[in-house]
Structure formats: structure tokens, C-alpha cells
C-alpha positions as CSV (number, residue, x, y, z in Angstrom):
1,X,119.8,95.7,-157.7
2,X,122.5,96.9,-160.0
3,X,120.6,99.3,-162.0
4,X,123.2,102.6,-162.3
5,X,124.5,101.5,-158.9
6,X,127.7,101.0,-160.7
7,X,127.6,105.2,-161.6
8,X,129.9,106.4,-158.6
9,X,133.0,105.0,-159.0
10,X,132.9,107.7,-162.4
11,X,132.1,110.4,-160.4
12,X,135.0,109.4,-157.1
13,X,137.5,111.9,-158.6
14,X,135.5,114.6,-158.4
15,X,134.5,114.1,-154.8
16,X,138.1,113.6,-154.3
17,X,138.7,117.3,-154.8
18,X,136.5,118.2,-152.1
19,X,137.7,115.7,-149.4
20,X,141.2,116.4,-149.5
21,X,141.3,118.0,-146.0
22,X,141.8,116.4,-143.2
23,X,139.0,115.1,-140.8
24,X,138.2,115.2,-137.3
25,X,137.7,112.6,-135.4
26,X,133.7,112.6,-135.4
27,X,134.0,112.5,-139.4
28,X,136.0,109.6,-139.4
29,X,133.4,107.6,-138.3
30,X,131.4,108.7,-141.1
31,X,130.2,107.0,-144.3
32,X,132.3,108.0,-147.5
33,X,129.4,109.6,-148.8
34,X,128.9,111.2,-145.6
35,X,132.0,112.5,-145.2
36,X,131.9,113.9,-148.7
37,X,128.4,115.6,-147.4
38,X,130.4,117.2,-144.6
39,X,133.8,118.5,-146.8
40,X,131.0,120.2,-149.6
41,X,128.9,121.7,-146.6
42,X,132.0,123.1,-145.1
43,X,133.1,124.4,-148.7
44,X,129.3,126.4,-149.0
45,X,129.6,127.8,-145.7
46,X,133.5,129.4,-146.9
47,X,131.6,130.5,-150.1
48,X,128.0,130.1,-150.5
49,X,129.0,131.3,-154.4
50,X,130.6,128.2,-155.4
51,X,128.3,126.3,-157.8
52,X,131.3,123.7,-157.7
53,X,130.8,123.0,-154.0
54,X,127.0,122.8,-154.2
55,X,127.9,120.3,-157.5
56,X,130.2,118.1,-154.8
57,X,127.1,118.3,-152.0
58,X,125.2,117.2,-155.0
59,X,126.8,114.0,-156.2
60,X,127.9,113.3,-152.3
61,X,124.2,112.9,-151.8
62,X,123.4,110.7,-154.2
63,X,125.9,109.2,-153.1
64,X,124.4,108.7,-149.6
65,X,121.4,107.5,-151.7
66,X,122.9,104.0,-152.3
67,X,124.9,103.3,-149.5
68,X,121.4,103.8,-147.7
69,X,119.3,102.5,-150.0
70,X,117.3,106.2,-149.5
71,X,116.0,107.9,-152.0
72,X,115.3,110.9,-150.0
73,X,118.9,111.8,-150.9
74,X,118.4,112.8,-154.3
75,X,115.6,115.3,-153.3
76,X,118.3,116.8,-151.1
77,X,120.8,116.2,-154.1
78,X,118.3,118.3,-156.3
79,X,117.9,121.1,-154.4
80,X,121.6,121.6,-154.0
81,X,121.6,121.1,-158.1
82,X,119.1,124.0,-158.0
83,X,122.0,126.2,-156.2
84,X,124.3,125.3,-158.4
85,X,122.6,126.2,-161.8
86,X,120.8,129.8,-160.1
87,X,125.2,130.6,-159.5
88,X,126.1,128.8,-162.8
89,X,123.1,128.3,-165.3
90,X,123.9,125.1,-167.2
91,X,127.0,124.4,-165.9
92,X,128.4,120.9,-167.4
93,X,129.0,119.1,-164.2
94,X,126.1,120.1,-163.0
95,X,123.6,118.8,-166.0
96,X,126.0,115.5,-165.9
97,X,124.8,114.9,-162.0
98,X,121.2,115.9,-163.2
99,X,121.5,112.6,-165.6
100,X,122.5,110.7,-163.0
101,X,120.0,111.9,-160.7
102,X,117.3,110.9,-163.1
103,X,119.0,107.5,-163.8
104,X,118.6,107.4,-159.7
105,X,115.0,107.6,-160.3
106,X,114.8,105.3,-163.1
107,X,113.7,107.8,-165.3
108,X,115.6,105.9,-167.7
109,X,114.0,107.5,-171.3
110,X,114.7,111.0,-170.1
111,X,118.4,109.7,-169.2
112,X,118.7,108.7,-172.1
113,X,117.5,111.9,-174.2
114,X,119.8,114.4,-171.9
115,X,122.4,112.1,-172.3
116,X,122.8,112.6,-175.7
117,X,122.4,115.9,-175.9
118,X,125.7,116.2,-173.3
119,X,127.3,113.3,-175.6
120,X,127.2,115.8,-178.8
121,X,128.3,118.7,-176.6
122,X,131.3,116.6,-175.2
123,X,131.9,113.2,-177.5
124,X,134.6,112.4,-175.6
125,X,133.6,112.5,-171.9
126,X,134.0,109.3,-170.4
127,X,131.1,109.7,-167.9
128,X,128.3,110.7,-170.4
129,X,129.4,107.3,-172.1
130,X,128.8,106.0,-168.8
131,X,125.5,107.5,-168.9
132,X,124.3,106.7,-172.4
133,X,125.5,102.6,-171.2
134,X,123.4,102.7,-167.9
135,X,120.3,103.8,-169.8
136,X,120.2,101.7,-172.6
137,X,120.6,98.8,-170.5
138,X,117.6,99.7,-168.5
139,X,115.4,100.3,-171.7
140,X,116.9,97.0,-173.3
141,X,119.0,98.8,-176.0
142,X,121.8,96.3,-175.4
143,X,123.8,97.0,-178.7
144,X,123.4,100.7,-178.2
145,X,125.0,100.0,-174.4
146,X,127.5,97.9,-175.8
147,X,129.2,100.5,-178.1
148,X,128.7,102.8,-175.2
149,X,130.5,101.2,-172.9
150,X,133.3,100.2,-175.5
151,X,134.0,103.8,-176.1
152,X,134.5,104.4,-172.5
153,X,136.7,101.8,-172.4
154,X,138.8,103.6,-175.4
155,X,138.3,106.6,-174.2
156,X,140.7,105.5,-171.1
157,X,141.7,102.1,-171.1
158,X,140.6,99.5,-168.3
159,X,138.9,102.8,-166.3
160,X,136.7,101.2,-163.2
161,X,133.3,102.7,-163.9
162,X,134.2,101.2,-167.5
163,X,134.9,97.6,-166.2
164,X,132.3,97.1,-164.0
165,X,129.5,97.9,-167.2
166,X,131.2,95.5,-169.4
167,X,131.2,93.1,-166.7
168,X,127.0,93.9,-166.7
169,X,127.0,93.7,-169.9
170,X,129.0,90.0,-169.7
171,X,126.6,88.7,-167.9
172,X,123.4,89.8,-169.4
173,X,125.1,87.9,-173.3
174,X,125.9,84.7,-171.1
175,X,129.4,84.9,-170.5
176,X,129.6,84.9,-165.9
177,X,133.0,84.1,-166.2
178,X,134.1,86.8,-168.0
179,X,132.1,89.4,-165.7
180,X,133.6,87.9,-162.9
181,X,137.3,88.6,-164.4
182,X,135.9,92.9,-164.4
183,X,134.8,92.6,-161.8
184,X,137.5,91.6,-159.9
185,X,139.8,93.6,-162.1
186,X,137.6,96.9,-161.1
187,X,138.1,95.7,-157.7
188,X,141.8,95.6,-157.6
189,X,141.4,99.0,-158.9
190,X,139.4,100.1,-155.9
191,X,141.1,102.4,-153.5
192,X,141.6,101.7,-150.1
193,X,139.3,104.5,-148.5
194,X,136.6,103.4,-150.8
195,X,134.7,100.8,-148.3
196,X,131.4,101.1,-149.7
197,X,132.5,100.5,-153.1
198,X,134.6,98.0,-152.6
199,X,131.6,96.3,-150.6
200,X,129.6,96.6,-153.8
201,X,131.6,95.1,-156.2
202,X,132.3,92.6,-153.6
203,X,128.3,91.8,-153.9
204,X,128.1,92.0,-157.5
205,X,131.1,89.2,-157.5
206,X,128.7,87.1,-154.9
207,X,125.8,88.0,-157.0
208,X,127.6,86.0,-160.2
209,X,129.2,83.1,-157.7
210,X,125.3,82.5,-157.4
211,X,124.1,82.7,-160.5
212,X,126.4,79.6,-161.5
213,X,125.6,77.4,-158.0
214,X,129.1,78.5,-156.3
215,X,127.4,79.0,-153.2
216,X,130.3,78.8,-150.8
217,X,132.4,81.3,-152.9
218,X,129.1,83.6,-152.9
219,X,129.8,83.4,-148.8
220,X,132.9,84.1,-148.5
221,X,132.8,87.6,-150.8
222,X,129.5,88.6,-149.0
223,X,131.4,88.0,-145.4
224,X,133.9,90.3,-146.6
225,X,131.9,93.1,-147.9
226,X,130.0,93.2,-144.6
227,X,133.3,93.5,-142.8
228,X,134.4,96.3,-145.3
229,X,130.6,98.2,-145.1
230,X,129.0,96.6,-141.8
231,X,125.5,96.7,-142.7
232,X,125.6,96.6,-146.3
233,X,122.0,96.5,-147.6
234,X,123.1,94.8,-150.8
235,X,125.0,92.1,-149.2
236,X,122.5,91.4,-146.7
237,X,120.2,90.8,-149.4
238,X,122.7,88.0,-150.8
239,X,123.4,86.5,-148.3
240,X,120.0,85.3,-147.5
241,X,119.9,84.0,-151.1
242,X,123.3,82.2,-149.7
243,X,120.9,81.0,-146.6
244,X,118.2,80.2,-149.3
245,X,120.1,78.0,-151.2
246,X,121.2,76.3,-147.9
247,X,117.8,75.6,-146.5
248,X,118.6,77.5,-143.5
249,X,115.7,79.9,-144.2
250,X,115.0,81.0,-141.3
251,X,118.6,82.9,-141.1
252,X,117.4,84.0,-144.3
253,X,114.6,85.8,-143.0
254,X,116.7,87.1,-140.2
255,X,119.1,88.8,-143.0
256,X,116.3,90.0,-144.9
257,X,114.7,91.6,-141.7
258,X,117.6,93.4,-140.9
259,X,117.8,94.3,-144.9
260,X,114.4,95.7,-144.8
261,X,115.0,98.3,-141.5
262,X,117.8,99.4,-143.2
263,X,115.8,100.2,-146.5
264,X,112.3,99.8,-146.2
265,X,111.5,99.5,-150.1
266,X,108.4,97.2,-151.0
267,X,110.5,94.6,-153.5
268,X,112.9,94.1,-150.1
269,X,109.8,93.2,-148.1
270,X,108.6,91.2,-151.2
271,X,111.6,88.9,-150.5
272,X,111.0,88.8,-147.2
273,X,107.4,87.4,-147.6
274,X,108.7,84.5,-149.5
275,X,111.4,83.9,-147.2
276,X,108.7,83.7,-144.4
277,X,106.6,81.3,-146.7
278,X,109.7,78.9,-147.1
279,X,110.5,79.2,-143.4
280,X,107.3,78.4,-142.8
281,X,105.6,81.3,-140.7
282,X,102.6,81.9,-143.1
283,X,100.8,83.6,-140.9
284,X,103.9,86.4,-141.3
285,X,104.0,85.8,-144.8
286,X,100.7,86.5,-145.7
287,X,101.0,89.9,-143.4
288,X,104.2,90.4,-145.4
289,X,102.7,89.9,-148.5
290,X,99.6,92.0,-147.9
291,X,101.5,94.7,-146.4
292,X,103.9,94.4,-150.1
293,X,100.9,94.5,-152.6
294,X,99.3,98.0,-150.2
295,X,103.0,99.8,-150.9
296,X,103.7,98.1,-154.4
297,X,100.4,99.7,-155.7
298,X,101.2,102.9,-154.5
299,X,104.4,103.3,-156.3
300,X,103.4,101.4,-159.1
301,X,102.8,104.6,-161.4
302,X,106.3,106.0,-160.5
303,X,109.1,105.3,-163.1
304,X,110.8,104.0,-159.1
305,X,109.0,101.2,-158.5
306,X,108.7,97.2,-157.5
307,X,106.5,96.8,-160.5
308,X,108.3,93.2,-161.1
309,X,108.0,91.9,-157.8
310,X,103.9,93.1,-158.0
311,X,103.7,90.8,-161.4
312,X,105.0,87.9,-159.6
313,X,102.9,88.6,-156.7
314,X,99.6,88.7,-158.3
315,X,101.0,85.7,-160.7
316,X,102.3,83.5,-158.3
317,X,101.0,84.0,-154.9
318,X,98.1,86.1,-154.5
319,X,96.6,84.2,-157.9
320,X,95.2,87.0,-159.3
321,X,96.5,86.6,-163.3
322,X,94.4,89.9,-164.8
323,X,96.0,92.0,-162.2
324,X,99.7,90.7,-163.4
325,X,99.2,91.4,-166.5
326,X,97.8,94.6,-166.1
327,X,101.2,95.6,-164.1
328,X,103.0,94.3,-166.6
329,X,101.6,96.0,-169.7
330,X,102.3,99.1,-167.8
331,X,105.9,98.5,-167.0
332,X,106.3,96.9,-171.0
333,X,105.2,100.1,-172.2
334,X,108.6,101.6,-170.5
335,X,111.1,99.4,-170.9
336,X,111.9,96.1,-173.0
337,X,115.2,94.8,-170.7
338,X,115.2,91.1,-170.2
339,X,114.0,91.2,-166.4
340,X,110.7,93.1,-168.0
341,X,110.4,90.5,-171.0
342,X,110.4,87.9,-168.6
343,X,108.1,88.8,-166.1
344,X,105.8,89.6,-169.0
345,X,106.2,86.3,-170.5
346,X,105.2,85.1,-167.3
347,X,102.0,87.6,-166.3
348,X,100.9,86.5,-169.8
349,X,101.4,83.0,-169.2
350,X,99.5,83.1,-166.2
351,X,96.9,84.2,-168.4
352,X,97.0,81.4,-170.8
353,X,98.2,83.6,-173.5
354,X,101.1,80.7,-174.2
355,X,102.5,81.8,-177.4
356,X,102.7,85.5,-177.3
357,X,104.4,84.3,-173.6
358,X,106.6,81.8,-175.8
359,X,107.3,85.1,-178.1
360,X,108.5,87.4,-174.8
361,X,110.4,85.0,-173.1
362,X,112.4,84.0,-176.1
363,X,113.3,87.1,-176.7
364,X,114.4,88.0,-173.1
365,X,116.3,85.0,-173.4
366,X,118.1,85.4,-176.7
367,X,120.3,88.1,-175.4
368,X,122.0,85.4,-173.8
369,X,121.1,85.6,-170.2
370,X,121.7,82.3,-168.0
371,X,119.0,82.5,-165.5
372,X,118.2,79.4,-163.9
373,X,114.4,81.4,-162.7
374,X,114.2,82.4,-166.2
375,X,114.8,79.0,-167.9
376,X,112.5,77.1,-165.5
377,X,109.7,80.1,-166.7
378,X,110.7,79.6,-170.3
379,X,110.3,75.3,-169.8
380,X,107.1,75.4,-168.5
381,X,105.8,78.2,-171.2
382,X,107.0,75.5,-173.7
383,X,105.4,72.9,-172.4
384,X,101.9,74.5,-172.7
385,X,103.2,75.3,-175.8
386,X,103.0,71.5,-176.5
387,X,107.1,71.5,-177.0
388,X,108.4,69.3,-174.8
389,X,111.9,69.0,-176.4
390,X,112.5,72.6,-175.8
391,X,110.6,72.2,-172.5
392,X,113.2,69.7,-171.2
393,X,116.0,72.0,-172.8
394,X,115.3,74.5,-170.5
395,X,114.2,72.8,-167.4
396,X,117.8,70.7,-168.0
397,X,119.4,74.2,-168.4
398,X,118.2,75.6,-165.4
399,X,119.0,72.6,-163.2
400,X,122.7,72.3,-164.6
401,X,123.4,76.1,-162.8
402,X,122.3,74.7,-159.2
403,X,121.5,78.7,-158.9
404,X,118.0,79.7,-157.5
405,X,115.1,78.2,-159.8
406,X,117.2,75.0,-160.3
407,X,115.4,73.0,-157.4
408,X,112.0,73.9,-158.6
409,X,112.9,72.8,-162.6
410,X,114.7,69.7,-161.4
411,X,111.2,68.5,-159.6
412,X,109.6,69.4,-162.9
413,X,112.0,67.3,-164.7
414,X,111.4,64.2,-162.6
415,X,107.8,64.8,-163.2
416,X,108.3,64.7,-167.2
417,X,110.4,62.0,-167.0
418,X,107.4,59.9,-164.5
419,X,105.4,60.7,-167.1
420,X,107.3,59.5,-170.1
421,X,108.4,56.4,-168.3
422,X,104.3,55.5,-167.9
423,X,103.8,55.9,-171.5
């Protein structure tokens, strides 16, 4: 959900220079991105020359991209990135929104690669630093993010695009508390006009209030970043993990409905399905699910994709283990960050391949993560390991964060302790 997302509040001074002017009423009513889209337009029609304003259309398009969950926008964003380099051939700003745009499509190795290259040009530009962070967090490089994002936080001290990666960064070693703390600090830092990005570091705070079991607190930001981005696709999303957690699933599905006509990606209609399955429709579940796998296939070779959602699917619904781990190679062979490991350890547990799954999982989970999914996973791999103290270590682990996962390893608990008690 937050992969790059996190990018645009770097880039907000630079669209700032081309929405000084005023607005007419009509554009008022528009989205920030799409009021950014209208002030660059305007500047290209003055002087269809500037590679500047085509730079501006550019970034305010990719812009658009996440505040509709489209990624039709950064097609538009680089064919106005083509204007601006047959003006200015290899203009800086330009290449810097060409990184971007490929860390939009996940092409997270070639990211990476052109990041450098601008790093050595400029060493000390904050947003390549930003760009070097975002990629080696995708490909699992965590130390190499981790100096990243320090540097941009020396480079200018306590900048927003700078918090909210070393809040990411928190999270992923462990420490929620301490993200939470950026995050809210990058919030305060937030300007006014700013709704959408205000709305998603509103999420992202939810999104950690979850991950520790604070449920009600998890409400409360989500209900405010709807009122500041009506809509949101992100916060819909989190809120039905809010409705999840409170059994009311079939308002769940209603969120996640509305989620998926907003942006009609195949790992939002994977949620869906299983919010139909706990709601109890299965009829529309198994339509939902079928309808997931057709779409998930068909992206599944793009660096883009819902390749984690497909392992789980095969894995854990449509119980078709070769197929997950299949998927799962594939996506291993691109990127080693903890989300991967795990739902490797888990395609090849499905597979009874136990140990190597032991070997995946303990490594996803070493960084420091605290995932109540991923410690129930990583009990029940140690259990067919035949360790059942570190079984029960985990399964304890995960129920102690009352987070998503937690119900399910606390029924697994009470089953080991039947068992023991039969002995």
C-alpha cells in the first residue's frame, strides 16, 4: 500500500511554483493533483517551449496516479516527460521524475540503478536520497535504505518526505511507536491545502494503530482522512480492516466495494473476496475470487502486479500449492523485502518444503517486523518443523498484538494447549 506513495510530499515545492495563481471557481473543486494538471496545462499553452511546465504536468500526473489509485496517469506523465527531454535533453528534474515514474511502476531494480547514477551527479539532493530509500526498501536492501534516508534527514533536518521513510523504516525494525511519532510529526508539517496528503498520512497513522490492536484509534484517524479526501481509496481500504476486526463484515464489504470502483486493481478485489467469504456470501466470494485469479494472472509478469495476493490465493483458498509456489519463485527472483520472504515461506510451506520455509520466514522476520499474520505463518512453519517452543513463541506473539492474524493464532494456541493438557 505504501510502496513510494510516500514520494510526493518531496516533490510539493516544485508543483508549488506552478500553482501560485489564482483559481477559478470550477478548479477549486478540483483534486490537488488536478489542479496542479490544470496550472502546468495552462503554463504549455503560454509556451509550448517550457520543458519546466511539461516537467510540472509531469509530476502533477503522477500525482493524479495515487490519489486515484490509476496508473494510467503515468503513461500520460511519460509522454509529457518525452516533451520535456525533446525541449531539454536530460534535463535533471526531468530524469528525477523519470525515477519516480519507474518507482510508480515498481520497476524497483531500474530505480534503483538511475538513482545512483543522479546520486553521483548531485550527492547532495535530498530527493534522489529519497529515491535511493524507496528502492531499496522494495528490493529488501534495508541497511542500504537506512543510510539513505539518514542522509536525507541531514541533508535538511526533520524534512516531511524524510520523516515519513524513517517512520517506514520504524516499522519494518519493530519499533510502531516510534513510526507513529514521524508520522505524526510529518503531519504537523503538512500544509493546509494539502488534503490528499494529509489524508495519507492520516491512513498510514491508522495503518500502525492497527498493527498493535488500537482499533478504535485506527477509526477515528480513518474518519478524518475521509473528511479531509472524501473517497480516499486508502482509507476505505482500512477501514474495512477496522469493520474486520469488529466482526461487522458485511460493512466491510461495503467499504471494500466502494474501494474497488474507485480503483479496480485485482489485490483490492482479492480483499474483497475474503471479505465476502467472512460475511458469508460464498457464492460472491467464489465469483470474486475467480474473477481475482483471471486478472492476477494477467499482470503477473509485470514488475506492477498482485503477485502476493495470487500466492495466498492459490495457497490458501483455491488449494492449488504448485501454482503458489510457482508465483512466488517468480516474484523471489525480484525482490527479497519481508512481505516477499513471507509469502514465500508460506507458498513453500504449502508445499511441505518446511525447512527451507523455516529458513524464509526467519529471515523476513529478523528485520524486526511485528506482524501478527506473519507470526501466526512463522508458528505454524515451526510446528511442522517439530519446534513447538518456538511454535508457541510465535503463535503467543501474534495474539499479544490483537491485530489481524491474532484471532486465528489464538485458536491455534488453545488447540496446542488441548493437546498438551491430554498428554
Amino acid at each position: 500500500m505504501r510502496c513510494i506513495a510516500a514520494l510526493l510530499f518531496m516533490l510539493l515545492s516544485t508543483v508549488a511554483i506552478f500553482s501560485q495563481g489564482s483559481h477559478s471557481p470550477a478548479e477549486r473543486n478540483l483534486s490537488p493533483a488536478e489542479q496542479a494538471i490544470a496550472e502546468a496545462t495552462k503554463l504549455i499553452g503560454k509556451n509550448p517551449k517550457d520543458f519546466e511546465a511539461y516537467n510540472a504536468l509531469a509530476l502533477a500526473l503522477s500525482r493524479r496516479a495515487r490519489e486515484a489509485s490509476d496508473v494510467r496517469f503515468y503513461a500520460q506523465a511519460e509522454q509529457a516527460l518525452q516533451k520535456s527531454f525533446e525541449i531539454s535533453p536530460d534535463n535533471f528534474d526531468g530524469k528525477r521524475i523519470q525515477v519516480w515514474l519507474l518507482l510508480g511502476k515498481h520497476e524497483f531494480a531500474a530505480a534503483l540503478e538511475e538513482a545512483k547514477k543522479l546520486n553521483k551527479k548531485a550527492p547532495d539532493d535530498v530527493m534522489v536520497y529519497g529515491f535511493l530509500t524507496d528502492a531499496n526498501v522494495e528490493l529488501g536492501n534495508y541497511q542500504d535504505a537506512e543510510v539513505a534516508a539518514q542522509w536525507m534527514l541531514n541533508l535538511r533536518p526533520a524534512n516531511l518526505p524524510g520523516l515519513t521513510r524513517a517512520a517506514y523504516l520504524r516499522e519494518l525494525y519493530g519499533d510502531v511507536e516510534g513510526a507513529l511519532e514521524l508520522m505524526n510529526m510529518a503531519y504537523q508539517s503538512t500544509p493546509p491545502s494539502e488534503l490528499e496528503d494529509a489524508a495519507w498520512i492520516l491512513t498510514q497513522m491508522a495503518h500502525l494503530k492497527l498493527a498493535i490492536g488500537k482499533t478504535e484509534e485506527a477509526e477515528t484517524l480513518l474518519q478524518q482522512a475521509l473528511m479531509r479526501f472524501p473517497g480516499y481509496h486508502y482509507a476505505l481500504g482500512n477501514l474495512a480492516k477496522v469493520r474486520i476486526a469488529q466482526k461487522r463484515f458485511g460493512e466491510a464489504v461495503d467499504l471494500l466495494q466502494q474501494r474497488y470502483r474507485a480503483a479496480a486493481h485485482a489485490e483490492n478485489l482479492y480483499d474483497l473476496a475474503e471479505a465476502l467469504e467472512l460475511a458469508g456470501r460464498s457464492d460472491e466470494a467464489k465469483a470474486a475470487f475467480e474473477q481475482f485469479e483471471a486478472k492476477s494472472l494477467a499482470e503477473s509478469a509485470r514488475a506492477d502486479n498482485s503477485n502476493r495476493e495470487l500466492i495466498f490465493y492459490f495457497a490458501d483458498h483455491a488449494h492449488q500449492p504448485g501454482k503458489a509456489l510457482e508465483v512466488a519463485q517468480h516474484e523471489y527472483t525480484m525482490r527479497h523485502d519481508v512481505y516477499t520472504l513471507d509469502a514465500y515461506a508460506w507458498a513453500l510451506y504449502a508445499n511441505g518444503q518446511y525447512l527451507e520455509a523455516q529458513k524464509q520466514v526467519q529471515k523476513a522476520l529478523s528485520v524486526g517486523i511485528q506482524n501478527a499474520n506473519m507470526f501466526r505463518r512463522a508458528g505454524e512453519i515451526e510446528l511442522k518443523c517439530g519446534n513447538l517452543a518456538a511454535a508457541e513463541d510465535y503463535l503467543r506473539r501474534a495474539a499479544m498484538l490483537n491485530a489481524t492474524g491474532s484471532e486465528e493464532a489464538k485458536r491455534l494456541l488453545a488447540q496446542l494447549d488441548g493437546a498438551t493438557m491430554q498428554r
